[in-house]
C-alpha positions as CSV (number, residue, x, y, z in Angstrom):
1,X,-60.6,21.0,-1.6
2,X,-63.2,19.0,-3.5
3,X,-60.3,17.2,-5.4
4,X,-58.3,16.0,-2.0
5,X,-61.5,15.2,0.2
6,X,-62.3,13.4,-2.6
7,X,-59.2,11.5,-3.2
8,X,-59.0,10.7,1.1
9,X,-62.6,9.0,0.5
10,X,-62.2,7.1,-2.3
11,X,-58.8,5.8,-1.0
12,X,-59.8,5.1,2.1
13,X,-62.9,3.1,1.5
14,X,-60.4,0.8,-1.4
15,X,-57.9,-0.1,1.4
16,X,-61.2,-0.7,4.3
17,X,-62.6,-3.6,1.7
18,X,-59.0,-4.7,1.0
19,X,-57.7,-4.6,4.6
20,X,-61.0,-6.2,6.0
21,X,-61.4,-2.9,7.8
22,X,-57.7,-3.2,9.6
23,X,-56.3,0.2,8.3
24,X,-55.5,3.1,9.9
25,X,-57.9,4.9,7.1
26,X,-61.2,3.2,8.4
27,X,-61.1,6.9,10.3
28,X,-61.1,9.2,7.2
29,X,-65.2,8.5,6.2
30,X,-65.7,9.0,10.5
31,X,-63.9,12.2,10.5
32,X,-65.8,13.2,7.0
33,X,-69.1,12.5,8.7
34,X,-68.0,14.4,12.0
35,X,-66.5,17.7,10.4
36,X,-68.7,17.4,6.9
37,X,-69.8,21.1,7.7
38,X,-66.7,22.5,8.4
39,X,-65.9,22.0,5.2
40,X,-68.2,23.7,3.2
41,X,-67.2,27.2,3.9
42,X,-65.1,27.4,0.6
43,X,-68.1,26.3,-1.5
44,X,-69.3,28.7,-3.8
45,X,-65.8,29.7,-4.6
46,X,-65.7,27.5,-8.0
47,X,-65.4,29.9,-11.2
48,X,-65.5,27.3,-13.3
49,X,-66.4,23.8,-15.2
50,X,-65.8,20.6,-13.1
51,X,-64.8,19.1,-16.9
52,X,-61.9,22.3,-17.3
53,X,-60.8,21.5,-14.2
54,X,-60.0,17.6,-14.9
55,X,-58.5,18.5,-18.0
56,X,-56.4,21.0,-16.1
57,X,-55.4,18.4,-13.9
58,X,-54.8,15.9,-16.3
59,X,-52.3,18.6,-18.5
60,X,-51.1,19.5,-15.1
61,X,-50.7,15.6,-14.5
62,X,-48.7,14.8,-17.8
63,X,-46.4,17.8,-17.2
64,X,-44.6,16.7,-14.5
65,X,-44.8,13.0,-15.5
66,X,-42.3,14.3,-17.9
67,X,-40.7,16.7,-16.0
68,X,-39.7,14.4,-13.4
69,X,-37.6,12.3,-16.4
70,X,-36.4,15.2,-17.6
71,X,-38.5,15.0,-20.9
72,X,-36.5,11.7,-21.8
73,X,-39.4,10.0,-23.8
74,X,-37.3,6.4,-24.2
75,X,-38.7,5.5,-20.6
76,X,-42.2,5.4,-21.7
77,X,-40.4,1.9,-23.3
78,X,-37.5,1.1,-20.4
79,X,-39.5,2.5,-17.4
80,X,-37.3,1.3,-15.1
81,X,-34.1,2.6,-16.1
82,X,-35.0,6.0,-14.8
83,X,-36.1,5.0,-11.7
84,X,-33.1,5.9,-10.2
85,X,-32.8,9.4,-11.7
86,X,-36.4,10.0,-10.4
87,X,-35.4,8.9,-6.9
88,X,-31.9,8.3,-6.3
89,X,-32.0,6.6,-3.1
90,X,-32.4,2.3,-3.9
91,X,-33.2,1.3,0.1
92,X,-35.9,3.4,-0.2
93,X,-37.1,2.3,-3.4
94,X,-37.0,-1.3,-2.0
95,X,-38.5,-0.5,0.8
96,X,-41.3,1.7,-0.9
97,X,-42.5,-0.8,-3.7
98,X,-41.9,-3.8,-0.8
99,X,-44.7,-1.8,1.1
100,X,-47.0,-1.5,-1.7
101,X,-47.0,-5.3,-2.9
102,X,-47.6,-6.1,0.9
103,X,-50.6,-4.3,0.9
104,X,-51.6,-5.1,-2.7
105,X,-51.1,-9.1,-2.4
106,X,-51.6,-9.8,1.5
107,X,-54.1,-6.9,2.4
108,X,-51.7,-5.5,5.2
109,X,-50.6,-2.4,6.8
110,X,-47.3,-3.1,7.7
111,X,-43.4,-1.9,7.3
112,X,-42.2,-5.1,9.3
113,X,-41.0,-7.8,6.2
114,X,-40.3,-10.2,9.1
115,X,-43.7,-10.7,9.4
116,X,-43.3,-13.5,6.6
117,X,-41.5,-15.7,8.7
118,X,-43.3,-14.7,12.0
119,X,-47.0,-14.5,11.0
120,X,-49.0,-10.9,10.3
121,X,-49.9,-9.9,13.9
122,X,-51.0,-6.3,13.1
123,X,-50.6,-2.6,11.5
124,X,-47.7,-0.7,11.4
125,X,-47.6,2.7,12.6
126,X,-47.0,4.3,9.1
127,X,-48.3,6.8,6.6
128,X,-49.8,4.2,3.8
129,X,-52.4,6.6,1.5
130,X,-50.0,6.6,-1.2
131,X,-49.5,2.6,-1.4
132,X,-52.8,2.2,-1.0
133,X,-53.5,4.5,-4.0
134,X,-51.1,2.5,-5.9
135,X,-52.4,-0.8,-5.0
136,X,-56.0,0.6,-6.4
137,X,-54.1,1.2,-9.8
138,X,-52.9,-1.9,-9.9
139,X,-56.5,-3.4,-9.2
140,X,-56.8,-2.4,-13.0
141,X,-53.5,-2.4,-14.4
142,X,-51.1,-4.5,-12.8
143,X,-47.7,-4.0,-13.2
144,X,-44.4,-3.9,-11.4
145,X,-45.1,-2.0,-7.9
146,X,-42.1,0.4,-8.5
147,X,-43.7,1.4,-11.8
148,X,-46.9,2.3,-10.4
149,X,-45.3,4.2,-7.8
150,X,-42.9,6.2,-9.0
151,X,-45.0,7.0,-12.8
152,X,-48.3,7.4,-11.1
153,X,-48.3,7.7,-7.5
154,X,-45.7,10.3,-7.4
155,X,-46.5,12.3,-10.4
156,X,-50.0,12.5,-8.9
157,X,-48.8,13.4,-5.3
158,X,-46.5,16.2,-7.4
159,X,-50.0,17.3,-9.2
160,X,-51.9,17.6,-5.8
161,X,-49.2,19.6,-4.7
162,X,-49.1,21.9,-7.6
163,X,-52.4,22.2,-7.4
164,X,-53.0,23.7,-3.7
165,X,-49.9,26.4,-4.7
166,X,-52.1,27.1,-7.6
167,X,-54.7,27.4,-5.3
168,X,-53.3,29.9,-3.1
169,X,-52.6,32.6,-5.9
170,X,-55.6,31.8,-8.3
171,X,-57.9,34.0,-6.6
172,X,-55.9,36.8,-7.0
173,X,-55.2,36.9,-10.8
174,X,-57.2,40.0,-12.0
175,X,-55.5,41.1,-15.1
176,X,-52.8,39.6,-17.6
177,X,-49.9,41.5,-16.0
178,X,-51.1,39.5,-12.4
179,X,-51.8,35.7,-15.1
180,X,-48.5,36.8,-16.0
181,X,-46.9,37.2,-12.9
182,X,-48.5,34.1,-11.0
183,X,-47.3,31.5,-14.3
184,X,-43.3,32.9,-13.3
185,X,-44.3,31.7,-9.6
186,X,-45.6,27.9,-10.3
187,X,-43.0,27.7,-13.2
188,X,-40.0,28.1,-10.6
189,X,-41.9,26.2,-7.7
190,X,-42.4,23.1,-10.6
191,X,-39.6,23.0,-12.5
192,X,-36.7,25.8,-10.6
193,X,-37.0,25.5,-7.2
194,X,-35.3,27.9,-4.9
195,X,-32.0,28.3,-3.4
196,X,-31.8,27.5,0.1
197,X,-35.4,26.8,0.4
198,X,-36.8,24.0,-1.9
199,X,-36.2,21.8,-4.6
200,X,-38.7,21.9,-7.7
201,X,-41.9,20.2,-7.0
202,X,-41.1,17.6,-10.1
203,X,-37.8,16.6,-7.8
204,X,-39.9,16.4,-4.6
205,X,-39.3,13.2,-2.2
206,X,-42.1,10.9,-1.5
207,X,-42.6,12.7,2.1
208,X,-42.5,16.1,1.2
209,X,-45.3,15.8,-1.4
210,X,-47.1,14.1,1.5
211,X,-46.6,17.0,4.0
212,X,-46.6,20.2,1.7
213,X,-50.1,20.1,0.4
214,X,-51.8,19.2,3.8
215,X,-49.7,22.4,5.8
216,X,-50.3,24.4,2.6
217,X,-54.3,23.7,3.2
218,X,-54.3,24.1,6.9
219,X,-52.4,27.9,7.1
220,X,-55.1,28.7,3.6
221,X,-58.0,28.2,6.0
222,X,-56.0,29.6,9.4
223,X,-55.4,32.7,6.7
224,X,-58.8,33.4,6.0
225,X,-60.3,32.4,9.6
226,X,-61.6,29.3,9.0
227,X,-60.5,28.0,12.1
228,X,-62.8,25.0,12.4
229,X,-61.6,23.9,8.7
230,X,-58.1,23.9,9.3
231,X,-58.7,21.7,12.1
232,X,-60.4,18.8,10.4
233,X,-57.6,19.1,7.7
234,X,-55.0,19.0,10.2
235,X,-57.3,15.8,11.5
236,X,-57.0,14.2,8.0
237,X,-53.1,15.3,8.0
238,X,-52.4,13.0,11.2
239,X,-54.4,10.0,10.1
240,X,-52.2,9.7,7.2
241,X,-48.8,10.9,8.9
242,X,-48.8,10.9,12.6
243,X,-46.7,13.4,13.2
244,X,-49.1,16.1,12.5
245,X,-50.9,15.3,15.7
246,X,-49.1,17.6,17.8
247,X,-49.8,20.5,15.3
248,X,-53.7,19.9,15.7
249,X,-53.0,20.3,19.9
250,X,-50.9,23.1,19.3
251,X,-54.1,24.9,16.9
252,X,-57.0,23.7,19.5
253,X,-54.8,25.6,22.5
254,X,-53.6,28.4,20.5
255,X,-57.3,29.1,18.9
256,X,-59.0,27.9,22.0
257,X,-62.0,30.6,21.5
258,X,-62.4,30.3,18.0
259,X,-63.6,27.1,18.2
260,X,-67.0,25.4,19.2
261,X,-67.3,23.0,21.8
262,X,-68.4,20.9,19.4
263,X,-65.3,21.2,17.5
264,X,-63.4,19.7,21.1
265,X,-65.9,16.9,21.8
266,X,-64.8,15.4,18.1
267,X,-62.0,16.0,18.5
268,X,-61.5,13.9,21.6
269,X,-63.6,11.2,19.9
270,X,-61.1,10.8,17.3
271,X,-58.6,10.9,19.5
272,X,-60.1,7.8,21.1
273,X,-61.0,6.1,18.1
274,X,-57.4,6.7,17.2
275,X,-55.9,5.2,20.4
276,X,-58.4,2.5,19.9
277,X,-57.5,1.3,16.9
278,X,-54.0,0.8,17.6
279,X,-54.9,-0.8,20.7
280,X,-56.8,-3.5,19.0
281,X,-54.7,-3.6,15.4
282,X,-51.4,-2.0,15.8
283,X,-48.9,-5.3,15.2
284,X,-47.0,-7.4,18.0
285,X,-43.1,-6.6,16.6
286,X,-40.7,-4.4,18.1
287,X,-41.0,-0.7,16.9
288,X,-38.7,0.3,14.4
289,X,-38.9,4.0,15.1
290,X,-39.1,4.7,18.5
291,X,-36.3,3.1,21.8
292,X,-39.9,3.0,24.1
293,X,-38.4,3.3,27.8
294,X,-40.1,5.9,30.1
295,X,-38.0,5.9,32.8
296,X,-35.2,6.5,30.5
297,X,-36.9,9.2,28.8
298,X,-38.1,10.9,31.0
299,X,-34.7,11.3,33.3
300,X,-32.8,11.9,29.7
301,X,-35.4,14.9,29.6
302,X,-34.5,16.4,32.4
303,X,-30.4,15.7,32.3
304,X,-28.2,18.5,31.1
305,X,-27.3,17.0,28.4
306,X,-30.3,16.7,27.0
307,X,-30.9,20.4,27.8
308,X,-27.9,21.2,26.0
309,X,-29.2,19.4,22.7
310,X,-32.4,20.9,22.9
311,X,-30.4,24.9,23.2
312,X,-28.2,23.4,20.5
313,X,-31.0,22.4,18.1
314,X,-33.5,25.9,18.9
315,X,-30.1,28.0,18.1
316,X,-29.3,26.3,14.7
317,X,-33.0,26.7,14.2
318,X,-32.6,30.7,15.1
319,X,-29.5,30.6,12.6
320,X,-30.3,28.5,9.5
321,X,-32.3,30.2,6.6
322,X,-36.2,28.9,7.4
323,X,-36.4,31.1,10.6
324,X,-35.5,33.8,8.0
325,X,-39.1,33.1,5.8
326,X,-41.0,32.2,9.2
327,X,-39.9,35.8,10.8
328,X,-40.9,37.6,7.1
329,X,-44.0,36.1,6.8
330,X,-45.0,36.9,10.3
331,X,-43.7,40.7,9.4
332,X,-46.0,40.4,6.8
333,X,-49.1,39.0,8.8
334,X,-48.6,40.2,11.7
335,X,-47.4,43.4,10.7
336,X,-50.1,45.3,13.0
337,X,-49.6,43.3,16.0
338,X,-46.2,43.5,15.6
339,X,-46.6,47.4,15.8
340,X,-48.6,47.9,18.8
341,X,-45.8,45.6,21.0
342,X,-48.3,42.8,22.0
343,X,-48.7,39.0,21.6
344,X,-52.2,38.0,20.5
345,X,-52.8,34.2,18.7
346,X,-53.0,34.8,15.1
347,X,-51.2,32.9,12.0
348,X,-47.9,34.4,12.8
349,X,-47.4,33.1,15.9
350,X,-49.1,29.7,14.7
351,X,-46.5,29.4,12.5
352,X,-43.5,30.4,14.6
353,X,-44.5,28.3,17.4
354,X,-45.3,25.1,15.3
355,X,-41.8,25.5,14.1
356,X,-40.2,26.2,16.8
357,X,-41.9,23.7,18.6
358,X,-41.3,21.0,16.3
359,X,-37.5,21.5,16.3
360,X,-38.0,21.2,20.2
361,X,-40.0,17.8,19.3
362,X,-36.6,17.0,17.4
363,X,-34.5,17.6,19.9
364,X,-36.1,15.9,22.6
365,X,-36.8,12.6,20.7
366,X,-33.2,12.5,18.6
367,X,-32.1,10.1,21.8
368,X,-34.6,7.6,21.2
369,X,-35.9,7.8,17.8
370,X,-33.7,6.9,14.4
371,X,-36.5,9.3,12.6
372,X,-36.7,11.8,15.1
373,X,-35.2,14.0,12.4
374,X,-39.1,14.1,10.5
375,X,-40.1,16.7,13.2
376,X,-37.5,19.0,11.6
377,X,-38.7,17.8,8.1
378,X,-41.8,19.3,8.8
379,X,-40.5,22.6,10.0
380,X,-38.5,22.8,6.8
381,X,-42.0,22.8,4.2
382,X,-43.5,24.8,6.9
383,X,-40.8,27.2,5.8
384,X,-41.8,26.4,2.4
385,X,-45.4,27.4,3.1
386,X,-44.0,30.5,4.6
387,X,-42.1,31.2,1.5
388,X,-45.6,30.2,-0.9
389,X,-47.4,33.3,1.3
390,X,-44.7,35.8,1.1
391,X,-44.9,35.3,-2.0
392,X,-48.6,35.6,-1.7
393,X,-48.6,38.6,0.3
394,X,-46.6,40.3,-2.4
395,X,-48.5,40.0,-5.1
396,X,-51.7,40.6,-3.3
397,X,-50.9,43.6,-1.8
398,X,-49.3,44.9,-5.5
399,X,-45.7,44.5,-4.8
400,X,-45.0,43.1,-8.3
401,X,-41.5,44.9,-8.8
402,X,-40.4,43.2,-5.1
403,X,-42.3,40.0,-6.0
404,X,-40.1,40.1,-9.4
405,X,-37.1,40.5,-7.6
406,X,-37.3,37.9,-5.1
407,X,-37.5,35.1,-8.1
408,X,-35.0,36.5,-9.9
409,X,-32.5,35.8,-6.5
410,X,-33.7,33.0,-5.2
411,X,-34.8,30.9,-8.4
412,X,-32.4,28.1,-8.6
413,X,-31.1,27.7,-12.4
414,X,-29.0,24.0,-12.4
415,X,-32.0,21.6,-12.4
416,X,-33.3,22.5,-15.8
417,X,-29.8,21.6,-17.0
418,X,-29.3,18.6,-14.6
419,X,-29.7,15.8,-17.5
420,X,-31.3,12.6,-16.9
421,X,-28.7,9.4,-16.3
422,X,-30.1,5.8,-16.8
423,X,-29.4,2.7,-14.8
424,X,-27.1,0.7,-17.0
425,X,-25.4,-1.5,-13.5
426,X,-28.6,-3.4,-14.2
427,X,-28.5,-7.5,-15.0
428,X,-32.0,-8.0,-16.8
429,X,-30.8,-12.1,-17.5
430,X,-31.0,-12.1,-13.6
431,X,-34.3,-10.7,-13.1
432,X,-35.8,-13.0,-15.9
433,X,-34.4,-16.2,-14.1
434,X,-35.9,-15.0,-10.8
435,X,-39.0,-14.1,-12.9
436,X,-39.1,-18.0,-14.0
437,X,-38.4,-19.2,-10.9
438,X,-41.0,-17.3,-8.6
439,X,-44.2,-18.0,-10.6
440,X,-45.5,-15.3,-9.7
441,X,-45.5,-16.1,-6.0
442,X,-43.7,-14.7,-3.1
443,X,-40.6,-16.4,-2.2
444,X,-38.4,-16.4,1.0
445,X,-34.2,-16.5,0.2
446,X,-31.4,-16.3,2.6
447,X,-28.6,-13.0,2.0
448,X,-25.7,-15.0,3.4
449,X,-22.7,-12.2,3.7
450,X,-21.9,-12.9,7.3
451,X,-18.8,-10.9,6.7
452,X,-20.4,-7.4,6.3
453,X,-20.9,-5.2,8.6
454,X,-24.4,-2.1,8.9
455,X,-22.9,0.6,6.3
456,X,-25.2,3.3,7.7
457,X,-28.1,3.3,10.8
458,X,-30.8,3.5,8.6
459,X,-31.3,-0.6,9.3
460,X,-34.3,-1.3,7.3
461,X,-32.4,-1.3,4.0
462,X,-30.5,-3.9,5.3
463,X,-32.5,-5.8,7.8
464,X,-34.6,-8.3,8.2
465,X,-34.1,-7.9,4.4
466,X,-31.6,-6.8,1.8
467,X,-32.4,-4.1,-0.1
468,X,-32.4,-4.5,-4.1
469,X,-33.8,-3.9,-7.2
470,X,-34.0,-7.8,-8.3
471,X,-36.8,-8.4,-5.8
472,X,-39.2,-6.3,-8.7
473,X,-38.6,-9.7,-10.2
474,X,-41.3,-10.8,-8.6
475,X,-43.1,-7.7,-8.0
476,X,-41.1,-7.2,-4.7
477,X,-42.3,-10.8,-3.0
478,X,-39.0,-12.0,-3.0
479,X,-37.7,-11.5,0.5
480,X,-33.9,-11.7,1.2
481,X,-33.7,-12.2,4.9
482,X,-30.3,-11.4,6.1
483,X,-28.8,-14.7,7.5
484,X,-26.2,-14.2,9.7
485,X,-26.0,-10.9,11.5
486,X,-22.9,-11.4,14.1
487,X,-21.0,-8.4,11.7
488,X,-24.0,-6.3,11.6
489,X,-24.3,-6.2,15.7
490,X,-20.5,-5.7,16.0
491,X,-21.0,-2.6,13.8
492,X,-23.5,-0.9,15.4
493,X,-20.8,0.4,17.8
494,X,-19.3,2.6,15.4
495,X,-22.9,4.8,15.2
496,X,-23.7,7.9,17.3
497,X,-24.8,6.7,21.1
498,X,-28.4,7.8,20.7
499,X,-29.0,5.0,17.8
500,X,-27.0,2.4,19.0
501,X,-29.6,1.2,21.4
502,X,-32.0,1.5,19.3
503,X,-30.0,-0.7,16.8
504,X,-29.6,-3.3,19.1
505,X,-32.9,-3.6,20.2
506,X,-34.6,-4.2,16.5
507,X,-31.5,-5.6,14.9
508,X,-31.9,-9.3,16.5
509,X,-31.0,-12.9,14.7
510,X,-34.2,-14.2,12.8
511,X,-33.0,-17.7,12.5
512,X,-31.3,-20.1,15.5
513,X,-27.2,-20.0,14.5
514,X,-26.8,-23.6,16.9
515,X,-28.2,-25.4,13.6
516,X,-26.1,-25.5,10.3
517,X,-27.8,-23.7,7.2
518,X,-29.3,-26.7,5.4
519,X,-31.9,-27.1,8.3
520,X,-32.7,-23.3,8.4
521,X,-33.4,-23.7,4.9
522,X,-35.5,-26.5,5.4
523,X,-37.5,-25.0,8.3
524,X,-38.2,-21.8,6.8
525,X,-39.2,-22.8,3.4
526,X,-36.2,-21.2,1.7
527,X,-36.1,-21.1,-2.1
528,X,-33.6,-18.7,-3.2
529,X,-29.9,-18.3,-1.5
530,X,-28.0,-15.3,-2.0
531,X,-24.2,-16.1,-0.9
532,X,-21.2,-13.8,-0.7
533,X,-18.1,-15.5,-2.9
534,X,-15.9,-15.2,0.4
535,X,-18.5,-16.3,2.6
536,X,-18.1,-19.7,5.1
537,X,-21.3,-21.1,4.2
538,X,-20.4,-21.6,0.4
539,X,-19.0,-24.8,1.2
540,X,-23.0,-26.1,1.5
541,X,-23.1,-25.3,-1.7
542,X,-20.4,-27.0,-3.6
543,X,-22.1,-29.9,-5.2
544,X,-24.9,-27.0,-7.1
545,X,-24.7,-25.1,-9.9
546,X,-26.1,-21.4,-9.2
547,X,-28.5,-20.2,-10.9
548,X,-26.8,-16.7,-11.7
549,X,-23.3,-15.4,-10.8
550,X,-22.5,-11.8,-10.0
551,X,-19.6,-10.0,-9.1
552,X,-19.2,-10.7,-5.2
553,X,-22.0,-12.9,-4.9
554,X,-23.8,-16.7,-6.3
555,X,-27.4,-17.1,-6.7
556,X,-28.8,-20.4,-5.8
557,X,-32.5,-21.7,-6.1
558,X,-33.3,-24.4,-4.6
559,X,-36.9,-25.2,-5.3
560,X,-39.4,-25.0,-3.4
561,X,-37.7,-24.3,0.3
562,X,-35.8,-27.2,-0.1
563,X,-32.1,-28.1,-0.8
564,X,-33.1,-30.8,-3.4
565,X,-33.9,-29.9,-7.0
């Protein structure tokens, strides 16, 4: 507890200088002072040193620093070769380090790249703890921005995670057999995982190490009544990932008289503070999340085929294997209740109405939202936590034999064996030109393939900017601005309904197409042109020699946003 309130405030009060106070996490050393006493009830609880617990950390830290490379000690000297085994998704490792360098170089809360051609007009609405954390590493070592993520940020995320499941069981290891018992249980959750349910925590996405630890820390306090607690950590929860707001109505209305009114009238002050800030701060460019339109929503609310998506989605949720955990932890909880036929508000139907609920949340934003689907994220490591307290439950109340049996069939075997692959599509000549050619300072280019259409609806991988791994060349400050979009509009037809408006609303030309190219270089302060072999607008280029040539496409510089040089 000590370890993560800890981590919030130091955090928080690094991205306040930075940001000149314009972050979201201005609100964590409020809440601190509001709640402080709520979270003290665990204190007296430590059994022992603060200096064994670092080093535990710190062993617990290098551990899955190496698991997540599968041991392969050459990328302590080619780093960046694994970065795809580690996460094997490239928008979103663009799009990640992108984030990070913004708020590192420029001070910035903000997901919206086109700011660098528009002007920084505010904060994004965004969970930014974990760039923020990396930026403060890189206030003492500076290197590339996906290095620090991915080799510190997430093995550190993965630790804090490892840590609150550790948390969860430590309490009740009373002899060897139980030590014994409890080491099987965090070696499958770290390096196993379980079939059907979750991956191992040293293959965890960025998000899910986000969520996990925070749900894992609000049902530990719900468990043992510490109603008040789990509120202020749910509190914490939203400000870094908004979605966890409607989780901390759902606790105040479900718990309604196990809280102070004290407890309400701060909570209603953050709540304004919250509103407040994004009032005054949040940025003046069209949402990237969210198709806002009330009169459409609200009549798509109440059309039947909106009600048949919303029975759709609660039936697969009925169906699919997390209802399963939800239902045996709630047998398990609940067990008396249960018994004696009545309803009464306790952890089991927190948890079954917080997932149920937030697949309802799912369904009824799926029309207007392209991440709608992060409601049912959250459901799924809820299910997780259900799983982590089964578990729990088992070995507390001495089923060792069943608690034995369960690993055994749901312990997933291939990711031990998996192998780590390196990069090798990878041209390292190209990154040192763009290296020379930067100086170290952020540069705008043109991606000029006007013949290409939007391969998937996940947009921000491929607009305002292209996604790629060369823009760590200059530590992600090399911003590709997609030229000419006519392709990419006529594409978004091809997309479900519910995301094509949405697509055509953020997906808008960034430069006027009535003056030739030349002039939108000028104008913009262009430096680097990135142009498809087939492309029309070679022709402008006919008289230069590129700076690199790849496969499908020519790399020009041009000097300092001109076309001279």
């Amino acid at each position: 507890m000590n370890f993560f309130i800890g981590f919030m405030m130091v955090v928080s009060v690094y991205a306040i200088i930075k940001s000149g106070g314009k972050t979201i996490l201005s609100l964590v050393p409020l809440v601190y002072l509001f709640f402080r006493a709520n979270l003290r009830v665990f204190e007296g609880r430590k059994g022992y040193s603060t200096w064994k617990f670092i080093a535990g950390v710190v062993g617990l830290f290098m551990a899955l620093f190496f698991l997540q490379i599968d041991f392969q000690f050459d990328a302590l000297g080619d780093p960046f070769s694994y970065l795809s085994f580690i996460h094997p998704y490239p928008g979103e490792r663009y799009i990640y380090s992108t984030i990070m360098s913004i708020a590192h170089y420029e001070g910035v809360e903000t997901v919206s790249i086109e700011s660098f051609i528009t002007g920084f007009t505010g904060v994004s609405v965004y969970h930014f703890v974990e760039f923020w954390l990396g930026s403060l590493f890189k206030s003492f070592y500076n290197v590339k921005s996906d290095i620090v993520l991915f080799y510190f940020v997430f093995p550190l995320f993965k630790t804090f995670t490892m840590l609150t499941i550790i948390s969860v069981f430590s309490e009740e290891v009373s002899s060897k057999k139980v030590f014994v018992l409890v080491l099987c249980i965090l070696l499958c959750f770290s390096v196993l995982g379980f079939l059907w349910i979750t991956n191992p925590i040293s293959k965890y996405h960025l998000r899910d190490m986000i969520m996990l630890p925070m749900l894992v820390f609000a049902f530990y306090s719900l468990y043992h009544g510490k109603y008040s607690t789990a509120l202020v950590l749910l509190i914490f929860a939203s400000i870094e990932y908004i979605l966890f707001i409607p989780v901390v109505f759902l606790t105040l209305v479900l718990f309604y008289n196990r809280f102070k009114r004290d407890d309400y009238i701060k909570f209603m002050m953050f709540i304004v503070l919250y509103v407040l800030f994004y009032f005054c701060f949040r940025e003046d460019i069209a949402n990237k999340y969210f198709d806002v339109g009330e009169e459409k929503v609200w009549f798509s609310i109440v059309s039947g085929s909106k009600l048949h998506e919303v029975y759709r989605v609660i039936l697969l949720a009925l169906l699919t294997y997390p209802i399963r955990l939800i239902i045996a932890l709630c047998a398990l909880v609940s067990f008396q209740v249960l018994k004696k036929k009545m309803i009464i508000a306790d952890i089991g139907l927190w948890i079954l109405s917080f997932f149920l609920g937030y697949h309802l949340l799912y369904a009824i934003a799926s029309d207007y939202s392209l991440d709608a689907w992060q409601f049912k994220q959250i459901a799924v490591n809820l299910s997780v936590v259900a799983f982590i307290f089964v578990l729990f439950e088992l070995v507390r109340r001495r089923m060792y034999a069943i608690c034995v049996v369960v690993l055994l069939l749901q312990s997933d075997y291939k990711y031990p064996f998996g192998g780590a692959k390196k990069n090798d599509n990878y041209d390292f000549a190209l990154e040192q030109k763009l290296g020379v050619v930067s100086k170290g300072k952020p540069i705008k280019g043109f991606f000029v393939d006007e013949n290409e259409g939007l391969p998937e609806k996940w947009a921000l991988f491929y607009y305002p900017t292209r996604a790629t791994d060369y823009a760590r060349s200059n530590d992600y400050r090399m911003y590709l601005f997609n030229y000419d979009i006519s392709r990419f509009k006529r594409s978004i037809s091809m997309f479900e309904p519910s995301a094509q408006p949405i697509l055509n609303r953020i997906i808008k030309p960034l430069f006027p197409m009535n003056v030739d190219l030349q002039t939108n270089i000028r104008n913009y302060g262009v430096s680097i042109v990135w142009v498809n072999k087939k492309s029309k607008y070679l022709s402008v280029f006919k008289d230069k020699k590129p700076l690199h040539e790849l496969e499908s496409y020519y790399i020009f510089y041009l000097g300092d946003g001109t076309t001279k040089g």
